[in-house]
N, C-alpha and C positions, 0 to 999 in steps of 0.2 A: 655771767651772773656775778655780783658782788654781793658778798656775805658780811654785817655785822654785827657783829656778838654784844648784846645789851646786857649788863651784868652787874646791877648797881649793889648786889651782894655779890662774895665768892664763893660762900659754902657751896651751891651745886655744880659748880666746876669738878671738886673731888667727889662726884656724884656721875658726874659723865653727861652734864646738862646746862646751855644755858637758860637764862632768866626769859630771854626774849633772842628774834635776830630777825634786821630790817633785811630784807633782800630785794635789790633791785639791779633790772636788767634782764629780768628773766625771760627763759624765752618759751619754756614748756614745764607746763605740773604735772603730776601724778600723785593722784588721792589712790591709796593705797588702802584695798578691803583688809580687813583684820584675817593677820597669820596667824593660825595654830599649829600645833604639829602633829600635822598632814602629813600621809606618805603620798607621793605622786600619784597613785589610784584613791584618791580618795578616803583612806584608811588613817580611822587614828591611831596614831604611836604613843608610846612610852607612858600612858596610865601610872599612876602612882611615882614617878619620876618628872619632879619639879624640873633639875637643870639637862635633861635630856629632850623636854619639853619646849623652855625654852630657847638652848641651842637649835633644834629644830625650825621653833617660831623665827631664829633672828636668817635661819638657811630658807626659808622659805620665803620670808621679807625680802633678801637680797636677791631670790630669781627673781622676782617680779620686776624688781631694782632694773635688775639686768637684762630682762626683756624689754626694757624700753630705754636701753643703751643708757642705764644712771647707775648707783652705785653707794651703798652707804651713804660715803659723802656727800651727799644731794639730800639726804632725807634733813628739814628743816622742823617737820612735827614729827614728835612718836607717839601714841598714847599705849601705857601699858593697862591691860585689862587682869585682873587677876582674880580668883577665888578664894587665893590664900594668902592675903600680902605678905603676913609672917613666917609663911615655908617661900615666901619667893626672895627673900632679902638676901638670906644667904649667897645664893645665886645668882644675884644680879648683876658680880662680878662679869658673867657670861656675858651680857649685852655691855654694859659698860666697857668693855676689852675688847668686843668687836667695833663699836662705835669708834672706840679712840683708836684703835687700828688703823682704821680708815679716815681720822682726822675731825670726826664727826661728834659735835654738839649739840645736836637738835633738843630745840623746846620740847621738855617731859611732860606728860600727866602719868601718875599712876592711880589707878581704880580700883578698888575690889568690889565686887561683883556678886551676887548670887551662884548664879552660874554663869557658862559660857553655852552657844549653841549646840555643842558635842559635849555629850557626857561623858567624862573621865578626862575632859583638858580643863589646865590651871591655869594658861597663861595665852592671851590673843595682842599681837600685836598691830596698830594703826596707823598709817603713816604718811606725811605730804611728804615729796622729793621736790625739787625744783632744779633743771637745769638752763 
């Protein structure tokens, strides 16, 4: 798979995001349901804690990642879902730091929301990978 990063501004680069990216060659996708932070039964965690919530969302994105042998770096879309954009900005560091971790610029959307499907989570993440 070849990746190209379309970027005819740079501000969202120091944002942890390109503008666009053509990808061809691919050989398998994965549409990725939106993470919250879920404990492995099913339970939600960390209520009232934005960056514990999202750390969560980004360990939960990445099993999925991982159960289909991809990895951050494959995810090409993210969309972030949120409640409270302005308790999540602070925060953001957290996915951005993971992201570039692992080399990754995938096209953002962020959203606020109403709610989310579980009550007491602030932040659901969305996501295509492409290997």
């Amino acid at each position: 798979m070849e990746r190209t990063a379309v970027n005819p501004v740079t501000w969202s680069l120091e944002m942890g995001f390109n503008q666009g990216e053509v990808v061809s060659g691919e050989t398998r996708t994965l549409y990725i349901s939106g993470q919250t932070a879920m404990s492995k039964d099913g339970r939600p965690e960390h209520e009232g804690d934005v960056a514990a919530q999202l750390a969560l969302a980004v360990d939960n994105l990445e099993a999925v990642l991982n159960a289909a042998a991809m990895s951050l770096s494959n995810l090409v879309r993210l969309n972030v879902y949120t409640t409270d954009v302005d308790a999540l900005f602070p925060h953001y560091g957290v996915l951005v730091g993971r992201l570039g971790g692992a080399g990754a610029a995938p096209t953002t959307t962020m959203l606020g929301v109403t709610r989310l499907a579980i009550p007491g989570q602030v932040v659901e993440l969305e996501g295509t990978a492409v290997a």
